[in-house]
N, C-alpha and C positions, 0 to 999 in steps of 0.2 A: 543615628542610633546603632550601637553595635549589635551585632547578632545574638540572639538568642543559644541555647542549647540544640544540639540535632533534632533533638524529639519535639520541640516548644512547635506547639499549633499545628504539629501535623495531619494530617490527613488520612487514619487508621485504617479507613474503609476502603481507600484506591490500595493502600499497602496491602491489605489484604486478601484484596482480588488478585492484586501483582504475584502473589507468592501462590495465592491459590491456580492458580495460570501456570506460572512456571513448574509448581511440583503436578500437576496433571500431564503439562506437556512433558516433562522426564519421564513420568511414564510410560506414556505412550512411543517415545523414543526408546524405551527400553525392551518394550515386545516389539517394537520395529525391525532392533537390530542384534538381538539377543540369539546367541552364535549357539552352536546343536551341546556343545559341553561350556557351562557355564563358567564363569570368571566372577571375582569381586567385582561389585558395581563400581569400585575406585580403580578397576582397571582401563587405565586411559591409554590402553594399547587398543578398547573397543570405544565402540562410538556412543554409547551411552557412561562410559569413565568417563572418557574426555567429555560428557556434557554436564557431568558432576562437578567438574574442574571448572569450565565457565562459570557454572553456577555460584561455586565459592568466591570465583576473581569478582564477579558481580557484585558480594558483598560489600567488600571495600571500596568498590567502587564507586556504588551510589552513597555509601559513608561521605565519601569527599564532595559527592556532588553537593548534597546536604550541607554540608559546614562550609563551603562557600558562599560567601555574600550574595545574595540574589542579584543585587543590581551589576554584578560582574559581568553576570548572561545579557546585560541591555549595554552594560560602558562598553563591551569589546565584543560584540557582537559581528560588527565588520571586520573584524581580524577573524574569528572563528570561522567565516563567509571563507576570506582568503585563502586559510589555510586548507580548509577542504575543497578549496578548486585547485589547488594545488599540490593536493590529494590525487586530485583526480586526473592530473595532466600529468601527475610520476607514470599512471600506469601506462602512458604509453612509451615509457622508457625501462622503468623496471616492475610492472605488470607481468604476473605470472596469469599462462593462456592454460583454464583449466575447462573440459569441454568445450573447446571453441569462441572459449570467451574470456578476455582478458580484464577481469575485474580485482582481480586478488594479488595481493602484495604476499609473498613467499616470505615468514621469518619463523626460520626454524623450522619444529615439525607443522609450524600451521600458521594458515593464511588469515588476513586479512583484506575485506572487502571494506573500501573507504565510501565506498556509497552510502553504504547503509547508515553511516553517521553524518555525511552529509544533509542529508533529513533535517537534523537538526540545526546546523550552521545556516539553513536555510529559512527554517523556521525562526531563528532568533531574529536575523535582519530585517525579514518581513516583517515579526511586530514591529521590531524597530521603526522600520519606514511608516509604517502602515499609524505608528500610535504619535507622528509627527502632528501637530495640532493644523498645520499648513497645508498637511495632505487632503484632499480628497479625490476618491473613485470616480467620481463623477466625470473630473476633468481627465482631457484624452494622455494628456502629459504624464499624470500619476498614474493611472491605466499602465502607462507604456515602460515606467521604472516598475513599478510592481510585478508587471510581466516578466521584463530582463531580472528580477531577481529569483527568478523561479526559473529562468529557462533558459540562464547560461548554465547554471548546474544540469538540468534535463538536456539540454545536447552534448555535455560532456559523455555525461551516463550514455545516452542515447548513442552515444559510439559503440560501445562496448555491452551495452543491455538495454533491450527494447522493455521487456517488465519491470525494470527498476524506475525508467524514464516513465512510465506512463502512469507511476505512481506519481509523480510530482505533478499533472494537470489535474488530481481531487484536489489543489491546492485554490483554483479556481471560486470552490466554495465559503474557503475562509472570506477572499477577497466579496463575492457576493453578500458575505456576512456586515463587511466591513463599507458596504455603497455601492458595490460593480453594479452597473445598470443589466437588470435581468436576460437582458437580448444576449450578451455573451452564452449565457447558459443554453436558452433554447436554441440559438443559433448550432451551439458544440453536439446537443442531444440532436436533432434535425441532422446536422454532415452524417456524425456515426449511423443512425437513421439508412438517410439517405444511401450512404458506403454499402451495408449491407442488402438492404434492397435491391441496388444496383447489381448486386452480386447472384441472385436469388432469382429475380425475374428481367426479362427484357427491357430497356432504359426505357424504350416509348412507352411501357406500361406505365412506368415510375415517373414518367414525366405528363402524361394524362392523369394519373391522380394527385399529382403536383397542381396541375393546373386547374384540376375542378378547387382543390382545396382554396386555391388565390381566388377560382370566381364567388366562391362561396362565402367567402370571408366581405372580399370587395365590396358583395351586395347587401351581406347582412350589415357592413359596418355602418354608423351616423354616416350621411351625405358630407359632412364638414372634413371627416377623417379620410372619404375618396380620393385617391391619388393613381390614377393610372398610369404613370409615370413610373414610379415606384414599385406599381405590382409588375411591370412590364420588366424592370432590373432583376428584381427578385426573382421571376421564374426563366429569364435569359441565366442566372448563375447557377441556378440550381439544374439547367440544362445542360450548363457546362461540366459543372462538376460532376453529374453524373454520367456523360457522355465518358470523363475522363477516370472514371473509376479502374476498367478493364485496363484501359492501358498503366495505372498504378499499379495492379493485382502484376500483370503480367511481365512489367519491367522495374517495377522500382522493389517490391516486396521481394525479399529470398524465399527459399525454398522452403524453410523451414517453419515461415512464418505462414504461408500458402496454408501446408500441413494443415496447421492450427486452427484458420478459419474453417480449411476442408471438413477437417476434424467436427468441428463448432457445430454444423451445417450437416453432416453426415452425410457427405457429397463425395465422388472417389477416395474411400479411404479404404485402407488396409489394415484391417485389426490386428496383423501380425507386425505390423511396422509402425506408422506415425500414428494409426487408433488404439497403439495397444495400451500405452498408461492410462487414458483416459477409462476403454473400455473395465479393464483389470480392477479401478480405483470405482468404478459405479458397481462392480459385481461382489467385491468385498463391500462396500458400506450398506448395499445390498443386501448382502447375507447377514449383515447381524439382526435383523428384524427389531422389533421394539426393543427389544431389553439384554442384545447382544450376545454372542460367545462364553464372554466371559476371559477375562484378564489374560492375558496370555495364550487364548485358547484359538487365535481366529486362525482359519487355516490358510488365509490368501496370506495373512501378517507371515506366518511360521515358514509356510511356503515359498516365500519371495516373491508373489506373482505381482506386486506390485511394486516396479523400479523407484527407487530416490523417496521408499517409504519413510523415511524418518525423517526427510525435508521437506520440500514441497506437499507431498503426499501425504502426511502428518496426520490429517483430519481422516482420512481409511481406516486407520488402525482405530477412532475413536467409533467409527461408524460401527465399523467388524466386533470388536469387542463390547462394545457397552451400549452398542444399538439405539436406535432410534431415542427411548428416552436420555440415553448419557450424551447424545448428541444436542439436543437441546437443550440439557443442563449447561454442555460447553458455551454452546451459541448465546445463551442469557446470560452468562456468566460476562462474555466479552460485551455484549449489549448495555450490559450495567454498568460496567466499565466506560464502556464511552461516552453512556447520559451522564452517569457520575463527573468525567471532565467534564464534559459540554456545562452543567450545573455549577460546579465550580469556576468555571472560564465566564459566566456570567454574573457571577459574585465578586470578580478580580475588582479591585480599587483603582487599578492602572489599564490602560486601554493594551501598555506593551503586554501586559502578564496574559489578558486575555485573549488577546490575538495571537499571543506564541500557544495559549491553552486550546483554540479552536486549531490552528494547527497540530497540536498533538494528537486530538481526536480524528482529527482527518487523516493522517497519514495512518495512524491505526486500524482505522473501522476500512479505508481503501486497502489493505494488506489483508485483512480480513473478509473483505467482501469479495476480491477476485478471488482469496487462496478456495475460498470456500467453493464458490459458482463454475471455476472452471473446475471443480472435482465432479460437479451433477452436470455437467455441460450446459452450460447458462452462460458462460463465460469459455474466450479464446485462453487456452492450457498457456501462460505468460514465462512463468517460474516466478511466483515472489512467493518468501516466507510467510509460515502465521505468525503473528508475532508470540511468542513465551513461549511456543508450540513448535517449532520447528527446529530440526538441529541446526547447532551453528552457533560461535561465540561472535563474531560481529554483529548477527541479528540481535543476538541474546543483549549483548555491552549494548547499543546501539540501541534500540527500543527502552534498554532500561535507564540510558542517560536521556534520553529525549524527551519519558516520563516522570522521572526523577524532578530534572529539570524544574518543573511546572509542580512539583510536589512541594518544592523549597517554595519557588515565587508565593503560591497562594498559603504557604508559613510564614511567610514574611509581608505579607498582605497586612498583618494589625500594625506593622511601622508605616505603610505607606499613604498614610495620613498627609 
C-alpha cells in the first residue's frame, strides 16, 4: 500500500510534547548564554542564534523523515548500522579533538558528533534482529548477536567517550523486554553494586556481607533448589571481583574519570577544581526554591558560575529560574513522553516497530535519567545531553530523527495489517 499524507494517523500528542521540549529547552539556553548587550535571537554568532538555526534545520528534517516509507527504516536497516560504524571509525582519521575528546567531525563553522545518531542505526537492527520470528533470548546464541549489535558501536564510542558508551548498556532493557533471562540484570545491578562498595568500605567487609547473604538465601531456599556447589562459585567470583576493584580504580580508570566517582562519593575533592561544576550546578537549582528567580533573573545563570551551562548543565538554569515547581513541570513533561512511547510501542502491530519503539524510550529516559542525577549527585558527572534541552545540533537532529522515526512507524501501523 502506498503511503499515505505526512499528517495521515499521526501521533499529535508526542508532536506536541516534542515542540513543547524543544521551545522550553531554547529557553533556557538562552538565559544560559545571553551575553551583557543583547543581539537578535537569529544571531548565530551566539549560542542561542545558532540553536534557533538547528531548530529550523530540524523542520525539514523530520518532514523527510515522515514522508518516507516506514518500512525503509526495517529493508536497510543494516546499511544504516554500517554506515554509522563507519561514522565512527572516520573519527579516528578525520576526528576533530575538542576538550580532549575526539568525537566531532569539523564542517565548516560547526561540528558534528556521529554518535549521537548512531543511537538510532542501532536501534533499527536491533528490532530488526530482535523482531526475526527464529530469534529467541532465551538461547545463549541470540543472547550473544544481540550483544555484538549493541557493543561494537559502545566500543567504538567507548574510545573516544565513556558517557556516550554507557548510554548504549540501558539497551539491555529493551532486550529484557524482548526474553533476556532476568540474571543478566541483577547480575549488572550487583557488579555496579558491588564496584562501589568495594570503593567505600574494606573488601573483607564487602565480602562478609556477601557471604551472610549466600548463607541466608542457601537456607531459606526449598531443599531441592540447594546447591552448594554453586553458592561456593558465586561467592569465590564475587571475592574476586571485588578484590579486583582497587587495582581497576587505580590502573585501568583515568584521572578524570577517578574525579568523578571522587566527586559522586564526596571523598578528596576540591571544590575549586574537579568538585566545582557539580558543586556550583547544586547551589544554583538550589537557590531557586519552589517557584524560582524568574526568567532571566538567576544570578549563578547571569553570573557564569556554572561551566558548560547551556549543555550538559541545562537543567541549572531551569532549577535557578523557575524553581522547584517549573522543575517538575519539566520532569513530568519528559515522563509523559516516554509512557506516551512505551504506550505506543505496545500497540505497534509489528514486533520491529515496537522493539525500535522501546528502544527510543530507552535511550531517551537514559539521557535523561543520568543528565538529571548527576546534577544532584546521585549520579557520576558523565557528560551526556538532555535531550530537546541541551545545546547542540547533533543532539537536537539526532534525538529528533530517532523520535521521528517511530512517529511515522506507528502512522503507518493501520497498513501493517
Amino acid at each position: 500500500m502506498k503511503n499515505q499524507s505526512v499528517t495521515s494517523n499521526i501521533d499529535w500528542i508526542t508532536i506536541l510534547l516534542f515542540i513543547t521540549l524543544v521551545i522550553m529547552g531554547w529557553l533556557n539556553i538562552y538565559s544560559a548564554s545571553l551575553p551583557l548587550e543583547q543581539t537578535s535571537i537569529f544571531d548565530i554568532s551566539q549560542i542561542y542564534g545558532k540553536q534557533i538555526l538547528f531548530i529550523c534545520l530540524t523542520v525539514p528534517l523530520v518532514l523527510v523523515v515522515l514522508t518516507v516509507d516506514a518500512k525503509i527504516y526495517e529493508k536497510y536497516a543494516f546499511v544504516f548500522y554500517i554506515i554509522g560504524l563507519v561514522s565512527l571509525l572516520g573519527l579516528f582519521v578525520f576526528g576533530k579533538t575538542i576538550k580532549g575528546q575526539t568525537n566531532w567531525y569539523s564542517i565548516g563553522g560547526f561540528t558534528l558528533q556521529p554518535s549521537e545518531f548512531v543511537k538510532t542505526s542501532t536501534a533499527l537492527l536491533l528490532a530488526k534482529y530482535l523482531s526475526d520470528v527464529q530469534v529467541n533470548l532465551k538461547n545463549f546464541n541470540d543472547q550473544l548477536k544481540a550483544f555484538a549489535i549493541m557493543g561494537v558501536p559502545l566500543l567504538l564510542i567507548l574510545l573516544h567517550d565513556t558517557g556516550t558508551a554507557m548510554i548504549f548498556v540501558a539497551l539491555i532493557f529493551v532486550l529484557y523486554r524482548e526474553g533476556l533471562p532476568a540474571w543478566y540484570l541483577w547480575t549488572g545491578f550487583l557488579a555496579v553494586l558491588l564496584f562501589f562498595m568495594s570503593l567505600l568500605i574494606e573488601p573483607h567487609f564487602v565480602l562478609l556481607i556477601a557471604l551472610v547473604v549466600i548463607l541466608v538465601q542457601f537456607i531459606l531456599s526449598k531443599r531441592i533448589n540447594r546447591n552448594p556447589l554453586a553458592s561456593s562459585i558465586i561467592f569465590v567470583l564475587i571475592a574476586g571481583f571485588t578484590y579486583s576493584v582497587d587495582f581497576v580504580y587505580d590502573n585501568v580508570l583515568e584521572a578524570h574519570q577517578k574525579d568523578r566517582i571522587n566527586v559522586l562519593f564526596g571523598q578528596n575533592v576540591d571544590m575549586k577544581n574537579e568538585g566545582y561544576n557539580l558543586n556550583q550546578s547544586m547551589i544554583a537549582i538550589g537557590s531557586g526554591g519552589w517557584f524560582g528567580k524568574g526568567f532571566l533573573e538567576g544570578t549563578q545563570t547571569k553570573g557564569g558560575f556554572v561551566p558548560e551551562q547551556h549543555t550538559d548543565y541545562i537543567f541549572t538554569t531551569v532549577g535557578e529560574e523557575w524553581g522547584f515547581i517549573g522543575a517538575v513541570i519539566v520532569i513530568a513533561l519528559f515522563v509523559f513522553l516516554f509512557l506516551r512511547i512505551i504506550y505506543l510501542a505496545e500497540n505497534q502491530k509489528t514486533k520491529f516497530s515496537r522493539v525500535y519503539g522501546y528502544c527510543v524510550a530507552t535511550f531517551l529516559f537514559a539521557h535523561f535519567f543520568v543528565n538529571i542525577t548527576m546534577l544532584i549527585r546521585l549520579f557520576p558527572t558523565i557528560g551526556v545531553p538532555l535531550p530537546f534541552f541541551s545545546y547542540g545540533g547533533s543532539s537536537l537532529f539526532a534525538f529528533s530523527i530517532l523520535l521521528f522515526i517511530f512517529i511515522k512507524m506507528d502512522a503507518n501501523k493501520v497498513n501493517e495489517w
